[in-house]
DRENKEKE-93869 format. One record per residue: residue number from 0; x, y, z of N, C-alpha, C in turn; residue in one letter. Coordinates in steps of 0.1 Angstrom, whole numbers, plus 5000, padded with zeros to 4 digits. Example, Ala and Ser with C-alpha at 12.3 -4.5 7.8 and 13.67 -1.06 7.14 Angstrom:
BEGIN
0/5132/4943/5078/5123/4955/5078/5132/4967/5078/a
1/5128/4978/5071/5137/4989/5071/5129/5000/5079/s
//
This chain:
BEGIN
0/4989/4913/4788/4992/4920/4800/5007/4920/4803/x
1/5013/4909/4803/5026/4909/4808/5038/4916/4795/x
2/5030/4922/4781/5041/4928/4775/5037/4942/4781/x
3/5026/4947/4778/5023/4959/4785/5032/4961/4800/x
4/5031/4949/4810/5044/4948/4823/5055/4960/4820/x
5/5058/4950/4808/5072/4948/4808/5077/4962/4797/x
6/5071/4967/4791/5067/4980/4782/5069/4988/4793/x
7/5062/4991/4805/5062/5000/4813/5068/5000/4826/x
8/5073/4989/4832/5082/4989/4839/5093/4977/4841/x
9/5099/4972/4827/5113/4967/4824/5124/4971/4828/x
10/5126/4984/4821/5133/4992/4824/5143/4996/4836/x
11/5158/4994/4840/5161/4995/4849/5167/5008/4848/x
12/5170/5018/4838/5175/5028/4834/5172/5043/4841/x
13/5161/5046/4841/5153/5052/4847/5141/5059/4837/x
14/5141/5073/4842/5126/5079/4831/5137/5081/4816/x
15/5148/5085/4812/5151/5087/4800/5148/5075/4790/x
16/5149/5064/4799/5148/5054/4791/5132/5049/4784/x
17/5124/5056/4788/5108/5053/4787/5105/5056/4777/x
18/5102/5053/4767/5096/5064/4752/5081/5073/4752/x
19/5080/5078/4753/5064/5082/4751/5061/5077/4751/x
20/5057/5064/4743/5044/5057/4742/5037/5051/4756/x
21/5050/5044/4763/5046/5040/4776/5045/5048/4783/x
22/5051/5060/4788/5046/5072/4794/5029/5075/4793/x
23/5027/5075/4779/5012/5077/4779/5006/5068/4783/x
24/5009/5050/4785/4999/5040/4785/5001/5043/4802/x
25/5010/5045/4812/5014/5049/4825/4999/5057/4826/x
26/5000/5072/4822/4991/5081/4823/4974/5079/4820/x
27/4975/5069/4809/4963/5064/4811/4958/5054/4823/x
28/4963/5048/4821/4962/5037/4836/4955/5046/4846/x
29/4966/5057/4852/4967/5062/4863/4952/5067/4863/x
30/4945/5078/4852/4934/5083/4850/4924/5073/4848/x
31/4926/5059/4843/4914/5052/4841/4912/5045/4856/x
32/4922/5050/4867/4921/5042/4878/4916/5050/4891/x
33/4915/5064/4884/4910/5073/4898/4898/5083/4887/x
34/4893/5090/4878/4884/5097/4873/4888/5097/4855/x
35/4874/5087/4847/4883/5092/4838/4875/5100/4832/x
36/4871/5113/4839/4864/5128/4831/4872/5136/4832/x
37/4889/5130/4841/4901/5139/4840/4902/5144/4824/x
38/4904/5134/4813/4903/5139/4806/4898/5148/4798/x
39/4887/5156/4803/4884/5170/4796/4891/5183/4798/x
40/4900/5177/4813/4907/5187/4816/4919/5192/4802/x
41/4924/5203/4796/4930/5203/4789/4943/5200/4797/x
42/4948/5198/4787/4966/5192/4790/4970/5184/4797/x
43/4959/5175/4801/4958/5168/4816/4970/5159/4810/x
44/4978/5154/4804/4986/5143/4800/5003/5154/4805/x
45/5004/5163/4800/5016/5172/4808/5013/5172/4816/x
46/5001/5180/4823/5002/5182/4840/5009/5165/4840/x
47/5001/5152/4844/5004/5142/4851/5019/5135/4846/x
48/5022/5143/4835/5035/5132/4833/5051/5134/4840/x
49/5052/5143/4846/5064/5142/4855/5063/5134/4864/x
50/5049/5139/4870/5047/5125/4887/5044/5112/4880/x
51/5035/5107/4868/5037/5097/4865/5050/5091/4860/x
52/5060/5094/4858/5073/5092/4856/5084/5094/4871/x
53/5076/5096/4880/5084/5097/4892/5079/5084/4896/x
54/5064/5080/4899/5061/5072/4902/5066/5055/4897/x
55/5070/5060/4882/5074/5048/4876/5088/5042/4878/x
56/5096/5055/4883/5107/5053/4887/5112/5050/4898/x
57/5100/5055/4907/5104/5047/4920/5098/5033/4925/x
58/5086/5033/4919/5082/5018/4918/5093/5005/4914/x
59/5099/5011/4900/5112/5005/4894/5120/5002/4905/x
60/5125/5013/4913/5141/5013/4920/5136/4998/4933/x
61/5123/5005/4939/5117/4996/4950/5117/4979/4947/x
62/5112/4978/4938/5113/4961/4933/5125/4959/4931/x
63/5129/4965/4921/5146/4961/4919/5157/4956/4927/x
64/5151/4967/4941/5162/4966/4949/5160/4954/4961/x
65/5149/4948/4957/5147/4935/4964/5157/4927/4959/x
66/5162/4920/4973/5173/4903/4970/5167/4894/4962/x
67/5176/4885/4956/5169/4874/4947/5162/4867/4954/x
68/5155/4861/4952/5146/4847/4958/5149/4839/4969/x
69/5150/4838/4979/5150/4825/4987/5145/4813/4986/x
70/5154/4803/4982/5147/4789/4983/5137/4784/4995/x
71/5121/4781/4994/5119/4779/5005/5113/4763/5004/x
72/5111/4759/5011/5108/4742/5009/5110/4734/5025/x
73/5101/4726/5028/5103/4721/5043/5117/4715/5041/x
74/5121/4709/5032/5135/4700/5032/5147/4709/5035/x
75/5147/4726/5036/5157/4733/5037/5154/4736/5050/x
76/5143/4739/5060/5134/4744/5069/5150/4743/5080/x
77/5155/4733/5086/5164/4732/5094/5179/4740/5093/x
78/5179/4747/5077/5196/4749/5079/5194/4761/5075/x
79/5182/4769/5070/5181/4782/5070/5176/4788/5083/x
80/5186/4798/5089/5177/4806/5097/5166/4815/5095/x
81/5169/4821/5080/5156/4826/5076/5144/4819/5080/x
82/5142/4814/5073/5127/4803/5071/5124/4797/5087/x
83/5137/4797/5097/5130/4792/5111/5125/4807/5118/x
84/5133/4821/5113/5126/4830/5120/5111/4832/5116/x
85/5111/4828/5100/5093/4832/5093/5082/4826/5099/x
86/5093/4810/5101/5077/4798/5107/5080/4792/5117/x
87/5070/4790/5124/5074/4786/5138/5083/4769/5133/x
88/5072/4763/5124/5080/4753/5125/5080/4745/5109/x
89/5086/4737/5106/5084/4729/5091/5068/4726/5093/x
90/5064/4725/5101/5050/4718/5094/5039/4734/5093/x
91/5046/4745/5098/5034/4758/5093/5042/4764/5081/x
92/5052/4760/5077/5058/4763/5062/5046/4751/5055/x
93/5052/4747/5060/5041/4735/5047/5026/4740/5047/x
94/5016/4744/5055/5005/4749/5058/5002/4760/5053/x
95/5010/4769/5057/5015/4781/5043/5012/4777/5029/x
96/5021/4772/5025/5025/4769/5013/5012/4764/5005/x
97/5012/4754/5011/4998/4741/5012/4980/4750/5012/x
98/4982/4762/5018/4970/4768/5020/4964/4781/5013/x
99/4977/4786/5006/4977/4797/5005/4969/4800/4990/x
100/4964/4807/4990/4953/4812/4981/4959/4812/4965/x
101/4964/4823/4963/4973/4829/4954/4980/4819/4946/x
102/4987/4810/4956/5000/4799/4951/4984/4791/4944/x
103/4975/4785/4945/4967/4771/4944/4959/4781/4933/x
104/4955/4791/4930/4949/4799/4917/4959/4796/4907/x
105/4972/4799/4910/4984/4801/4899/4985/4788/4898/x
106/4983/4777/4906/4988/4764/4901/4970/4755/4891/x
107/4962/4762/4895/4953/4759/4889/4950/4763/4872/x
108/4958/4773/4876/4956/4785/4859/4968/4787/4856/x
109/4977/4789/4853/4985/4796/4843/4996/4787/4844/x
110/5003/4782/4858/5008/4775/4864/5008/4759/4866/x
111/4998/4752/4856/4997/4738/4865/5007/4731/4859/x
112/5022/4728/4850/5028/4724/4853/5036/4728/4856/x
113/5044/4736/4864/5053/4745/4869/5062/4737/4880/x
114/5073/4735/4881/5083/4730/4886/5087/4740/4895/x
115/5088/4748/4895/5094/4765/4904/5085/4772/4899/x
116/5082/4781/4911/5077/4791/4913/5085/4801/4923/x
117/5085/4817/4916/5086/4826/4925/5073/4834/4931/x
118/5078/4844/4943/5064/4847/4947/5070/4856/4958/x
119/5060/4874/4962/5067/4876/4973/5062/4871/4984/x
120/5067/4868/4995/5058/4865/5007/5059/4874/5018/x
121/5047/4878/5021/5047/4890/5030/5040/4886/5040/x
122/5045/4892/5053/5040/4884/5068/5038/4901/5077/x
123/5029/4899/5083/5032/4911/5095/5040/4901/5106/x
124/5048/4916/5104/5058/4915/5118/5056/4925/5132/x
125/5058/4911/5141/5052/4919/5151/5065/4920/5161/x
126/5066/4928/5172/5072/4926/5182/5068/4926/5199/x
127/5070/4916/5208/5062/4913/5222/5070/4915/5228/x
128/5067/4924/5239/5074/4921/5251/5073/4920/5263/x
129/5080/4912/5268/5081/4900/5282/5087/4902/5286/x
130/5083/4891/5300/5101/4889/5310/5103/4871/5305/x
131/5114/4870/5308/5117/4850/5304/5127/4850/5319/x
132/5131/4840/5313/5143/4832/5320/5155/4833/5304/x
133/5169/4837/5318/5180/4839/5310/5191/4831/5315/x
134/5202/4824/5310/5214/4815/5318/5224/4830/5315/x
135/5231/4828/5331/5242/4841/5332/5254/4827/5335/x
136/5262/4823/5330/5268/4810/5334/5262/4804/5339/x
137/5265/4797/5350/5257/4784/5357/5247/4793/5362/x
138/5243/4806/5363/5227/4809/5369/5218/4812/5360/x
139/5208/4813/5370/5194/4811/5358/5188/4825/5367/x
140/5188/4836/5356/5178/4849/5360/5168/4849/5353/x
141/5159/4851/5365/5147/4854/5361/5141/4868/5359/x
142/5131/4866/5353/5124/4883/5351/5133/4892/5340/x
143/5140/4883/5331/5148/4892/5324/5137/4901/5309/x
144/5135/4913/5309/5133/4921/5299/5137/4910/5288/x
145/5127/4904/5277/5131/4904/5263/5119/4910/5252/x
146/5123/4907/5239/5116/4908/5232/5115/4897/5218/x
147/5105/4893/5217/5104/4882/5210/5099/4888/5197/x
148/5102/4883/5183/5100/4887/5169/5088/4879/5163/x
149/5079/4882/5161/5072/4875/5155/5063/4874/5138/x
150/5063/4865/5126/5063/4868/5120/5045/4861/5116/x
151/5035/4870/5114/5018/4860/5112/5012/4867/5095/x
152/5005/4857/5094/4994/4863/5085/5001/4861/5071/x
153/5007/4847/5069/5018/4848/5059/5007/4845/5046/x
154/5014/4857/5036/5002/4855/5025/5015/4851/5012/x
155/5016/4847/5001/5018/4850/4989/5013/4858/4980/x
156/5022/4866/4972/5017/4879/4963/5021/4872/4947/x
157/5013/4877/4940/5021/4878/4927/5033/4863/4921/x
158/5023/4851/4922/5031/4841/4920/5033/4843/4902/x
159/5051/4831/4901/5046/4835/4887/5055/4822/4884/x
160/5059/4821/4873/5069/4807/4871/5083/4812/4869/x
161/5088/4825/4871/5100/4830/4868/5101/4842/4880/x
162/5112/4844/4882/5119/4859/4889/5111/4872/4885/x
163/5113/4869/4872/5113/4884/4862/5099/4888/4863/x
164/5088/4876/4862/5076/4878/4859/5071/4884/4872/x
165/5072/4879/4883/5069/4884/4895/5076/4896/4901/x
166/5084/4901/4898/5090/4917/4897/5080/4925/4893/x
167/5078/4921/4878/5067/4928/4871/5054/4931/4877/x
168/5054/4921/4879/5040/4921/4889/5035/4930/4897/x
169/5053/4925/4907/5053/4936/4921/5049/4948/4912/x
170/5058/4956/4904/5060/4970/4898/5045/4977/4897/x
171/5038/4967/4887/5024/4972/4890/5013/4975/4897/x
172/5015/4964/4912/5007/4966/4922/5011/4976/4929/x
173/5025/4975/4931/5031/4993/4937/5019/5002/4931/x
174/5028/5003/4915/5017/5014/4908/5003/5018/4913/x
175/4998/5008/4911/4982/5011/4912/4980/5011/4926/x
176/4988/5009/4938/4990/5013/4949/4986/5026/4949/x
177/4997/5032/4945/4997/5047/4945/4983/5049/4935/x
178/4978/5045/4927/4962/5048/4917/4952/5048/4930/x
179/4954/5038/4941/4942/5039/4952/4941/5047/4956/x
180/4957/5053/4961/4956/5064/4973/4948/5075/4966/x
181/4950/5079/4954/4947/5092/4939/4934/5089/4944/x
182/4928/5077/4942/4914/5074/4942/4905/5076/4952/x
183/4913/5071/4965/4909/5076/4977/4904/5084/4980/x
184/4914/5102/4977/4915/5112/4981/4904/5121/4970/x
185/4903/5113/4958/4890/5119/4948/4878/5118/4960/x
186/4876/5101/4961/4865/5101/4965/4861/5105/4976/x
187/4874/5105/4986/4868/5118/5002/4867/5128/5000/x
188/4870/5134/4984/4868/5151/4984/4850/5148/4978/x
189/4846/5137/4968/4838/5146/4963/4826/5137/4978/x
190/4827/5130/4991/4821/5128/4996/4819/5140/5004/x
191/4828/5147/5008/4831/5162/5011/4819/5171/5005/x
192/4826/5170/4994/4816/5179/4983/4803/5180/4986/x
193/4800/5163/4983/4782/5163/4988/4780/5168/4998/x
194/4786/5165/5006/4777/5170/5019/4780/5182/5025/x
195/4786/5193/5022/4788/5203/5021/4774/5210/5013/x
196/4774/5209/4993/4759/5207/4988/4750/5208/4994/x
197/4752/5196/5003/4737/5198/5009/4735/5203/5022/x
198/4747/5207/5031/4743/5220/5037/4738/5232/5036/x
199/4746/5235/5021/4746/5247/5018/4728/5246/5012/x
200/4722/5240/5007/4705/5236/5002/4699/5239/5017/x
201/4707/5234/5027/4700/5234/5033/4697/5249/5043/x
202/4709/5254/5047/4709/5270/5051/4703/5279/5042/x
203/4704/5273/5030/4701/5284/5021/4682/5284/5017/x
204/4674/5271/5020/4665/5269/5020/4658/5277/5032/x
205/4663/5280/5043/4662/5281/5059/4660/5298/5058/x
206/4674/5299/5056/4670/5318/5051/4665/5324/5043/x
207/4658/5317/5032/4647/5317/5026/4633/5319/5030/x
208/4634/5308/5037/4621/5306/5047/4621/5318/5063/x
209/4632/5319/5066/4633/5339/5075/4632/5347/5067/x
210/4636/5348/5057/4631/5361/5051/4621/5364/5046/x
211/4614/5355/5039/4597/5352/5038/4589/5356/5049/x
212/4599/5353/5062/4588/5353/5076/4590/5364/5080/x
213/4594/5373/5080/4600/5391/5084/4611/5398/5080/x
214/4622/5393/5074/4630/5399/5075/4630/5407/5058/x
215/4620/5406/5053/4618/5416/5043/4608/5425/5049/x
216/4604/5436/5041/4595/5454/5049/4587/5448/5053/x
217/4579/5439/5041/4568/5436/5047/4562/5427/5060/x
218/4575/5420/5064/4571/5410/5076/4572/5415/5090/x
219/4566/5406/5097/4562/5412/5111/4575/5406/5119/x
220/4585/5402/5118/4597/5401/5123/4603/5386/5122/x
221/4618/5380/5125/4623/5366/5128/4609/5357/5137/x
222/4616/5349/5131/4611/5334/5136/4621/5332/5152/x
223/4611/5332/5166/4617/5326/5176/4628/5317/5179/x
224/4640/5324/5183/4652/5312/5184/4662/5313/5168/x
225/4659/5320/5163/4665/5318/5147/4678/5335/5148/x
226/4685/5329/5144/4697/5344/5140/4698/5343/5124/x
227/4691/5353/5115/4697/5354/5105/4707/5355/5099/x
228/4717/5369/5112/4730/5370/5109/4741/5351/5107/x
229/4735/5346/5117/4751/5332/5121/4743/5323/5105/x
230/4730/5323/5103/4727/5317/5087/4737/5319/5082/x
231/4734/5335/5081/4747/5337/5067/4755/5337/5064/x
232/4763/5339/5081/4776/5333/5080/4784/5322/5082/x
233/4773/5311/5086/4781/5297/5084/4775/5291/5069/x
234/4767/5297/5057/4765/5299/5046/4779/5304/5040/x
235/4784/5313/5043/4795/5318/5036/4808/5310/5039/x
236/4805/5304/5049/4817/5291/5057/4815/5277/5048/x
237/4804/5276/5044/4802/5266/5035/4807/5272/5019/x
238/4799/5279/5014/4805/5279/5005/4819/5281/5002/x
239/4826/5287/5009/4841/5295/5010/4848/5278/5010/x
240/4843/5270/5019/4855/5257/5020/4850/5247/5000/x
241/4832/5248/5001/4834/5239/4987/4841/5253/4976/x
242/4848/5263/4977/4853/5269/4968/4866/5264/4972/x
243/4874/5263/4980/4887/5254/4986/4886/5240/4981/x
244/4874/5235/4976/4875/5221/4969/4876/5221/4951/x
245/4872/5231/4950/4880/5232/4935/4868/5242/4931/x
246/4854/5244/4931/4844/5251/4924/4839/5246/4918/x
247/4838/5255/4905/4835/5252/4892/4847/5244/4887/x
248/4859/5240/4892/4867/5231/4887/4873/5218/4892/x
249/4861/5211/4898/4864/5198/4903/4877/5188/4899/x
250/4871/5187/4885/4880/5179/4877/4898/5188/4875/x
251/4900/5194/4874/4910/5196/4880/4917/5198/4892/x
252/4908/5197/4903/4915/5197/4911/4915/5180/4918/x
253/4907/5171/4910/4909/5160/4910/4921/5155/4903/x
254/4926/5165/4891/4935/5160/4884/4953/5166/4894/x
255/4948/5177/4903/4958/5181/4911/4961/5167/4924/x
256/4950/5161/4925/4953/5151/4937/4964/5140/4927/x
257/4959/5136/4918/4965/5124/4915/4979/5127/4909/x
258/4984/5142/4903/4995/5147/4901/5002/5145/4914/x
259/5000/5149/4929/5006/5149/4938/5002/5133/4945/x
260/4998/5126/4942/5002/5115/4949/5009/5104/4944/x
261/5013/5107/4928/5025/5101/4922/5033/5109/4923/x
262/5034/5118/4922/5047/5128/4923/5050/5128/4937/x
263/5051/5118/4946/5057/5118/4955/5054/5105/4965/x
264/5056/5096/4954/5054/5084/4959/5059/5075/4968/x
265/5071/5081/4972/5078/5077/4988/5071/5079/5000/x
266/5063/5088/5002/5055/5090/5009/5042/5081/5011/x
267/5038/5072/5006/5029/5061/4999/5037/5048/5004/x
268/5047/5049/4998/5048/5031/4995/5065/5030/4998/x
269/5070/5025/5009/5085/5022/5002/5092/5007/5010/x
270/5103/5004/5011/5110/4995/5016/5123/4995/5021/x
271/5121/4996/5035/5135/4999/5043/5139/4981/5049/x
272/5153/4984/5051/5161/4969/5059/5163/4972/5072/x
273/5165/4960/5075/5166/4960/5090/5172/4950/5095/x
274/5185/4955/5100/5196/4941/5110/5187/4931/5119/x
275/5187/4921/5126/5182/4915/5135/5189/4902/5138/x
276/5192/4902/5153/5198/4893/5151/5184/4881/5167/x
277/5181/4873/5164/5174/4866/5167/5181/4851/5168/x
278/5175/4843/5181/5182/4835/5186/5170/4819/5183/x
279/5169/4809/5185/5163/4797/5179/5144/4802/5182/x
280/5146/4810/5196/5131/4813/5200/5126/4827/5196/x
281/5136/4830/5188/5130/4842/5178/5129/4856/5191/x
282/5143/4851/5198/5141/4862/5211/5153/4871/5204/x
283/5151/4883/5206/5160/4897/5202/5173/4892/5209/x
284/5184/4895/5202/5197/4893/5211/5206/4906/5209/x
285/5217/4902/5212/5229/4917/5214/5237/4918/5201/x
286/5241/4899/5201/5256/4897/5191/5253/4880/5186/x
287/5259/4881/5180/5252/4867/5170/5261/4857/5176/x
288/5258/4846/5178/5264/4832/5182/5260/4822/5172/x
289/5266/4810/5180/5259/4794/5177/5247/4793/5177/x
290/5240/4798/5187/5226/4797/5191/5213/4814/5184/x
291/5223/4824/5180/5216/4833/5174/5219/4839/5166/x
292/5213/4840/5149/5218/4842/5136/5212/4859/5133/x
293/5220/4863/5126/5218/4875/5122/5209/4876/5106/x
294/5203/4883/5108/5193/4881/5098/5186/4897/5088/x
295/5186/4898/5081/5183/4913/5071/5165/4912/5069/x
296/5166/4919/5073/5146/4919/5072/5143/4930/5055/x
297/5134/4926/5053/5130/4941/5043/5113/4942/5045/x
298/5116/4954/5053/5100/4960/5056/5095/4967/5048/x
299/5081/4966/5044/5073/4973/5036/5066/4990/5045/x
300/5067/4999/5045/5067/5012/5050/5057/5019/5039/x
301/5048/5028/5045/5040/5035/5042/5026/5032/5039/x
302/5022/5018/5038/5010/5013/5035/4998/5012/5050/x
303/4986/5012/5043/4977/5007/5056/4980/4999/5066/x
304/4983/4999/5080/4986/4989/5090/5002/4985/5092/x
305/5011/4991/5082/5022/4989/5087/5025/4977/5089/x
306/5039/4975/5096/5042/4961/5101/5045/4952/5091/x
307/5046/4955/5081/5046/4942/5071/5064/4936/5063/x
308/5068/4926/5069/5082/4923/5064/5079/4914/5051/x
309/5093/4918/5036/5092/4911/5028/5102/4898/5025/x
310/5096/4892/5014/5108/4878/5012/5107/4879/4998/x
311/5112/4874/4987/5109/4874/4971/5114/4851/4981/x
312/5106/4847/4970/5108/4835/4973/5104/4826/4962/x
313/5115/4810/4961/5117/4806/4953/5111/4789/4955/x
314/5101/4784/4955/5090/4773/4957/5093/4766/4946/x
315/5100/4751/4952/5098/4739/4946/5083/4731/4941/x
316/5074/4735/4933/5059/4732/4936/5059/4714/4938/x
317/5066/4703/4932/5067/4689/4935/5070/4686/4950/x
318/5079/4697/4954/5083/4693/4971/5072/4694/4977/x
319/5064/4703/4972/5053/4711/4982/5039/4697/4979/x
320/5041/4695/4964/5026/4684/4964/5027/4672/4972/x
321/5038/4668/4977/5044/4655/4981/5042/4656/4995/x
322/5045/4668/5000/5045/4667/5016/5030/4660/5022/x
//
């Protein structure tokens, strides 16, 4: 697994640097991860390999451009401001650490004698806001507007025993990020599909059953309360939208979704920064002091539920068993 990683998204170069081979194992992935009857479609490997090659290169740039590692460890807890804005205190860093799913699999399996570990840690960030108490020189105002930062739900992603290995990692779950959304949008069209299908069985069963009952020479007229005319025409409304779903060419227009949801992968998944300058109580401030450090956030953007700030992070695993 991890040469395949590293085969497909090593590379800091960009797409010239890819050879075919990995372009195709990219392409396969992407089809074995949302329909694989794409393949009957002819040429289905051209259609998808420009957006698969967008996607590989923006997945690339996105990890890459993450900061090295933060050392994190209750013994540093006091002199980094990072790690006092993440946790409220050394003993929910250690609880974290101590609890976390991810880290205790990797140390069980692949990991158990591992000295360091990297890992990303990703928290939703929230923001509240209040009135407090503020010192104006010797006075004390009350009811002052703030906003307090708050960072919950701290998970670890993608632990590994190195930097590099957990990059890789990230690179792929990006990827197949974007393979859900592909996947998604197959499976709301063909839920679409059905039940469209079976309107159309079913109008079409209905004006069957009117025209049986009069509306051919021989009948003695409509069925009470029935319009043949609005049948036909929310019949023709049905079939008109499953012909807007591809027709007789599902599979390509399944192979049209997953082209467009790598081919424009920013739209999906990306990672913007963000100044902050936060004071010991994690309250928003103006200008950085003694009492409030300035701090670089990197938020995760475009995914389910939003809100999510990142860390790439560097775990002493002995500090952590000892606590």
């Amino acid at each position: 697994m991890l040469k395949l990683l590293q085969s497909i998204f090593g590379s800091e170069e960009g797409a010239r640097a890819y050879p075919e081979s990995v372009i195709a194992k990219a392409i396969e992935r992407a089809v074995d991860g949302t329909d694989h009857w794409i393949r009957s479609v002819p040429g289905y490997r051209k259609r998808l390999r420009p957006s698969v090659v967008r996607a590989v290169d923006h997945v690339v740039s996105l990890v890459n451009a993450l900061p090295p590692a933060v050392p994190v460890s209750p013994a540093r807890y006091a002199d980094d401001p990072l790690l006092k804005a993440f946790f409220i205190s050394r003993a929910e860093m250690h609880n974290v650490l101590r609890n976390d799913r991810s880290l205790a699999e990797f140390l069980r399996g692949p990991g158990p004698g591992a000295e360091r570990l990297t890992a990303l840690l990703v928290m939703e960030k929230k923001e509240c806001r209040a009135f407090g108490f503020e010192m104006c020189g010797d006075m004390v105002m009350r009811d002052v507007p703030q906003v307090t930062v708050c960072f919950e739900s701290h998970r670890l992603i993608d632990p590994a025993g190195d930097e590099g290995e957990t990059r890789l990692r990230l690179k792929k779950r990006a990827f197949d990020y974007l393979i859900r959304i592909a996947l998604q949008r197959i499976t709301a069209a063909k839920g679409e599909r059905k039940d469209l299908e079976r309107q159309s069985a079913l109008l079409q069963a209905k004006l069957d059953m009117l025209r049986r009952g009069g509306w051919g020479f021989d009948g003695a007229g409509p069925a009470p309360g029935e319009d043949i005319g609005l049948l036909e025409e929310r019949l023709e409304q049905v079939e008109a939208q499953l012909s807007d779903l591809g027709g007789g060419g599902m599979l390509e227009s399944y192979l049209d979704m997953v082209a467009e949801v790598l081919g424009k992968p920013e739209e999906h998944i990306s990672v913007g920064m963000e100044t902050v300058i936060l004071d010991s109580m994690r309250i928003r401030r103006e200008r950085a002091d003694v009492n409030a450090a300035e701090l670089t956030l990197y938020t995760l953007g475009g995914v389910e539920g939003g809100g999510y700030a990142l860390q790439l992070v560097a775990i002493p695993v002995e500090e952590i068993r000892e606590q």
